[in-house]
MARGU-110957 format. One record per residue (C-alpha): residue number from 1; residue in three letters; x, y, z. Coordinates in steps of 0.1 Angstrom, whole numbers, m for minus. Example, Ala and Ser with C-alpha at 12.3 -4.5 7.8 and 13.67 -1.06 7.14 Angstrom:
// MARGU-110957
markol;tise;x;y;z
1;ALA;123;m45;78
2;SER;137;m11;71
//
This chain:
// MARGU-110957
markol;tise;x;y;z
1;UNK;311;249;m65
2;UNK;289;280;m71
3;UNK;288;311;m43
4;UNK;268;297;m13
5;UNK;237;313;m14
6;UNK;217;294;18
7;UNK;241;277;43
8;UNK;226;255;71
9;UNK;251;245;101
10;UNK;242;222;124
11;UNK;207;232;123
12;UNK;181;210;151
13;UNK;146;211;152
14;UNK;129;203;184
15;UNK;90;205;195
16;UNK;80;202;227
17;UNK;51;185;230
18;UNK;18;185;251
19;UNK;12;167;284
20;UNK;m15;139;279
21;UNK;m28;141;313
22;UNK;m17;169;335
23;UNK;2;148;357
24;UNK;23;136;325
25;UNK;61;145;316
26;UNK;64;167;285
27;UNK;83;151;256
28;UNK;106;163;232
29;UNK;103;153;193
30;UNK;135;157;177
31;UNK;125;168;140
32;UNK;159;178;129
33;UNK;194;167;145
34;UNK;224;187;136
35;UNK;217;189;98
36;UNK;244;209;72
37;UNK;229;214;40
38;UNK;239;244;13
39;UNK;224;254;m19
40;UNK;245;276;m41
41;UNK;235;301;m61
42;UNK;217;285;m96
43;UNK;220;252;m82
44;UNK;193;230;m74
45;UNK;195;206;m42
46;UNK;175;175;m37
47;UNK;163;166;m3
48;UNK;151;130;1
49;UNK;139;109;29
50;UNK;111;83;39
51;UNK;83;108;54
52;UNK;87;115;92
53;UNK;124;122;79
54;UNK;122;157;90
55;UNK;128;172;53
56;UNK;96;192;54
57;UNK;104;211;86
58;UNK;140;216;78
59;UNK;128;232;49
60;UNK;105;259;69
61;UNK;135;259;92
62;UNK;161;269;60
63;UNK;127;294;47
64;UNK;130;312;81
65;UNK;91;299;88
66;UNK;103;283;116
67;UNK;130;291;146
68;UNK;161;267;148
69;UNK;165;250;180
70;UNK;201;249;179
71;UNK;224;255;147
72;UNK;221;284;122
73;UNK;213;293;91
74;UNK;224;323;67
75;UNK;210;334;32
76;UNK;235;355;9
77;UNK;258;359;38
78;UNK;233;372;64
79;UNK;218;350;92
80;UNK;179;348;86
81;UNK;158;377;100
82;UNK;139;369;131
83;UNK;101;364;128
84;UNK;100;393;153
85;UNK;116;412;128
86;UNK;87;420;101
87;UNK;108;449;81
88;UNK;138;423;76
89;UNK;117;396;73
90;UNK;94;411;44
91;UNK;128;423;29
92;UNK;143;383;28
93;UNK;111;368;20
94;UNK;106;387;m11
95;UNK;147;370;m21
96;UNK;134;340;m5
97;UNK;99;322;m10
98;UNK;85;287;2
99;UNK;62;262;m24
100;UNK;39;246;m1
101;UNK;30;208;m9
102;UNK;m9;214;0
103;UNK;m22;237;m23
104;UNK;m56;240;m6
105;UNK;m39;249;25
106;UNK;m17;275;11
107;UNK;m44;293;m5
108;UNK;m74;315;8
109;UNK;m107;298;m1
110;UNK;m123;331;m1
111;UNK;m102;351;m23
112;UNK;m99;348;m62
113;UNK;m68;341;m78
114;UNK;m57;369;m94
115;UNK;m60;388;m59
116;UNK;m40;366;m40
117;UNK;m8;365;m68
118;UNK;m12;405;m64
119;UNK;m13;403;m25
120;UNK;25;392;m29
121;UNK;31;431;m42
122;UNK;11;449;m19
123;UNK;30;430;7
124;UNK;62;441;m4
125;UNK;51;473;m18
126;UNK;65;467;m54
127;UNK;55;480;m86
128;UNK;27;506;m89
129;UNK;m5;496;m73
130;UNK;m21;503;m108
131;UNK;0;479;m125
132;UNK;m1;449;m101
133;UNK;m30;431;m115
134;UNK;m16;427;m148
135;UNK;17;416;m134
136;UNK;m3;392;m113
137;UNK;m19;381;m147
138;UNK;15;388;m163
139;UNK;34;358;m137
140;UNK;1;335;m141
141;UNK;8;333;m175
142;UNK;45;327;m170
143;UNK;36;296;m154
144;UNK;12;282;m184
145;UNK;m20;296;m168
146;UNK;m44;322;m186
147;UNK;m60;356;m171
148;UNK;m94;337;m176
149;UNK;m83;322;m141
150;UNK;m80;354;m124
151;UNK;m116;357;m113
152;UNK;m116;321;m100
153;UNK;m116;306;m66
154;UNK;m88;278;m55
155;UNK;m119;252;m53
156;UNK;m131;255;m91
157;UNK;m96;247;m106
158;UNK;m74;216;m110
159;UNK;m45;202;m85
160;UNK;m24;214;m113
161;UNK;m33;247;m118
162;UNK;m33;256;m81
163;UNK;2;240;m77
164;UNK;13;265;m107
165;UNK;m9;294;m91
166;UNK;12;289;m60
167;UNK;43;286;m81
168;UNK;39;321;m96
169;UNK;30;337;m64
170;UNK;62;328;m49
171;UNK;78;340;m82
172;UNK;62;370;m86
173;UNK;84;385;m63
174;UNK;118;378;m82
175;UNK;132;359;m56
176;UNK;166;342;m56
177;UNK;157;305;m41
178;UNK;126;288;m37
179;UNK;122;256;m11
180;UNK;98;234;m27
181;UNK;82;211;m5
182;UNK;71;184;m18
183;UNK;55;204;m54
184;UNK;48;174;m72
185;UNK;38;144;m49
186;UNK;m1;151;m52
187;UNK;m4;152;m88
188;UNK;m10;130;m110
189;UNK;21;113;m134
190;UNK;12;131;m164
191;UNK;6;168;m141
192;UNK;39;164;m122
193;UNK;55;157;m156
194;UNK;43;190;m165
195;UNK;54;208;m134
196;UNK;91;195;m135
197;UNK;89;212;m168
198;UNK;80;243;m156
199;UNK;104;243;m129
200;UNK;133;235;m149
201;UNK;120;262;m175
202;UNK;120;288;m150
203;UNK;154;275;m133
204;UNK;168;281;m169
205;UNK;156;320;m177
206;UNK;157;331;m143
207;UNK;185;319;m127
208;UNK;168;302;m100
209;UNK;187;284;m68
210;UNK;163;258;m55
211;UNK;162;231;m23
212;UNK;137;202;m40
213;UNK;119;183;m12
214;UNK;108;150;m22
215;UNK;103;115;m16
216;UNK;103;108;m55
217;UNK;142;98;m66
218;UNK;129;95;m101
219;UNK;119;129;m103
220;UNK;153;142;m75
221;UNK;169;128;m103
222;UNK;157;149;m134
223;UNK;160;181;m116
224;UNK;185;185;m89
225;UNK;222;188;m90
226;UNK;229;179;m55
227;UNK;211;154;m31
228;UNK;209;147;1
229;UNK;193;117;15
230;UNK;177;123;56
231;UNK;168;98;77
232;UNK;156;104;111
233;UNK;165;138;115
234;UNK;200;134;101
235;UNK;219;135;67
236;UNK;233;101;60
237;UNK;246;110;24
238;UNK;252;134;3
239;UNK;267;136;m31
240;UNK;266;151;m65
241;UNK;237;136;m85
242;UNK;253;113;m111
243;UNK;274;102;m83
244;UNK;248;91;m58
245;UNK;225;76;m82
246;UNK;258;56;m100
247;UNK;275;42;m62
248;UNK;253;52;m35
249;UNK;276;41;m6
250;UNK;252;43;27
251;UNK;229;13;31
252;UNK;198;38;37
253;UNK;209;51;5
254;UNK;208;17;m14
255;UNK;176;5;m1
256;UNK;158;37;m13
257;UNK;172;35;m49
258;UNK;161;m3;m51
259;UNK;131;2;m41
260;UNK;125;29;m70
261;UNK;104;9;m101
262;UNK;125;2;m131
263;UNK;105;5;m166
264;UNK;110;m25;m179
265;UNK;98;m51;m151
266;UNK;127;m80;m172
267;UNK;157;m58;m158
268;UNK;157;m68;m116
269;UNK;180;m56;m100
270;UNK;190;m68;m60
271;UNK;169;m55;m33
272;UNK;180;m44;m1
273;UNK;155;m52;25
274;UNK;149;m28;57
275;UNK;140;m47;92
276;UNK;115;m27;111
277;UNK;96;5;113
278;UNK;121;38;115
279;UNK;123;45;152
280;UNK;104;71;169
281;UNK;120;105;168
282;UNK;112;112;205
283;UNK;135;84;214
284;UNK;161;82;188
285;UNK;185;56;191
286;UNK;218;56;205
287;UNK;249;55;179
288;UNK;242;56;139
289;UNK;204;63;143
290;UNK;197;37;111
291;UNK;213;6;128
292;UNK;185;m11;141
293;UNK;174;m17;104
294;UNK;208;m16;87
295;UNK;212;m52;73
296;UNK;254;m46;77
297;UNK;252;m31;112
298;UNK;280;m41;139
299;UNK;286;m33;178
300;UNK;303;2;165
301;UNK;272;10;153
302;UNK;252;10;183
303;UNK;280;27;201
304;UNK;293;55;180
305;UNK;276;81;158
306;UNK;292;81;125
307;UNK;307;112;118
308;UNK;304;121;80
309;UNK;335;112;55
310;UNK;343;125;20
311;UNK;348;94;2
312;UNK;350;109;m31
313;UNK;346;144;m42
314;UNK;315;165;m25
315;UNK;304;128;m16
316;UNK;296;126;18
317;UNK;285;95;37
318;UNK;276;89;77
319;UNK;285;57;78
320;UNK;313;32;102
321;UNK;311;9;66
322;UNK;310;24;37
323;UNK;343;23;13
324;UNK;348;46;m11
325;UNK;341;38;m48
326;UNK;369;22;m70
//
């Protein structure tokens, strides 16, 4: 496997949450529960999970947005800068840049385009202030988008175009890996089509590493080299692509691929049908945390924690009953 270039050790997540009457004890959410995840450098990493997995805040955890609770996390060798820390901070974030799923949210209503591409530069003080418009224009183009744009506000241009704008501000930096949350899931079929394009056109020239968030295994699948499927917090596989999508070996694992649409509605394939609602993270259940849906679940289950087991090479599956592949 390719040089490490983000590592995640038992990284948790926890938020503390707010009394509902003053006399009420506070609660703790459990986002994330002793995740390891890497991504080395030039590969690509899928992430996928039911929402209310946790993926999303894992992936500001591994973008240094937010704290760890517990665990730690390093980026080309180097534990992530503290927040505290703006200097080292604006130093890794330019190496390092986050793809947010809600465009609207991630960019300024009141500013035009073109300034807030540039505002990535004057952040980091790169390139002469004269020339940073026209690389702004310069990366907007990159990503399929012309300078007629620059001038325009987030609200007078397509879900599309702002996912690409925020696509080349995080690029414009020349950053090393980008954590893209969820880039695709509020486009249309023929727009995410187009996206997955551009990603994997930029993965190619530049050399990009990238952890893909997603709930989509169709598009996991055309794009990432890795995947790791989360449920509740926790990784319950994880496995080279071609692997995980030929023998997925946890049952969490095989209901999500059978629940993925087939093209041609003649081939059915066997369903594997979930009991229940996934459990609430501020009570997590004791032992495997899937087994109060898990179809195959025994006693064991309830009991112990699986601990996760290379079953066949860099597949990796939490599970008391799952046999390796023949």
């Amino acid at each position: 496997m390719a040089d490490h270039l983000l590592e995640a050790e038992a990284v948790g997540r926890s938020f503390l949450l707010r009394r509902r009457t003053p006399f009420a004890r506070r609660r703790l959410l459990h986002a994330v529960t002793g995740v390891s995840l890497s991504v080395g450098v030039g590969e690509t990493v899928g992430l996928v999970g039911e929402s209310g997995s946790g993926k999303s805040t894992f992936g500001r955890v591994a973008a240094g947005i937010l704290p760890a609770s517990a665990g730690s996390v390093r980026f080309a060798g180097a534990p992530l800068a503290p927040l505290r820390d703006t200097a080292a901070r604006r130093r890794q974030a330019s190496r390092l840049q986050l793809v947010f799923q809600d465009t609207l949210g991630a960019l300024n209503p009141r500013l035009p385009i073109g300034r807030q591409v540039r505002e990535v530069l004057d952040i980091h003080d790169l390139h002469p202030r004269p020339e940073r418009m026209d690389r702004a224009a310069a990366a907007l183009e990159e990503v399929g988008i012309g300078r007629a744009l620059l001038a325009r506000y987030p609200h007078e241009i397509s879900g599309g175009q702002r996912q690409r704008v925020v696509i080349a501000r995080a690029l414009i930096a020349g950053p090393e890996l980008l954590v893209c949350d969820e880039p695709v899931s509020a486009l249309d079929v023929s727009v995410q089509a187009q996206v997955v394009a551009l990603l994997q056109a930029l993965r190619r020239e530049r050399g990009l590493a990238c952890l893909f968030i997603s709930h989509d295994l169709r598009v996991v699948r055309q794009v990432c080299d890795r995947v790791a499927v989360m449920y509740l917090g926790t990784i319950v596989e994880q496995a080279p692509r071609a692997s995980l999508y030929a023998t997925p070996l946890h049952p969490y694992t095989q209901a999500l691929l059978a629940a993925v649409p087939v093209d041609d509605p003649r081939l059915r394939r066997p369903r594997t049908l979930l009991m229940g609602e996934p459990p609430s993270p501020l009570a997590p259940p004791e032992g495997c945390r899937f087994h109060p849906r898990c179809p195959r679940a025994v006693p064991r289950c309830a009991a112990e924690a699986p601990a996760p087991r290379e079953l066949a090479p860099g597949h990796l599956v939490a599970c008391h009953l799952a046999e390796a592949p023949c």
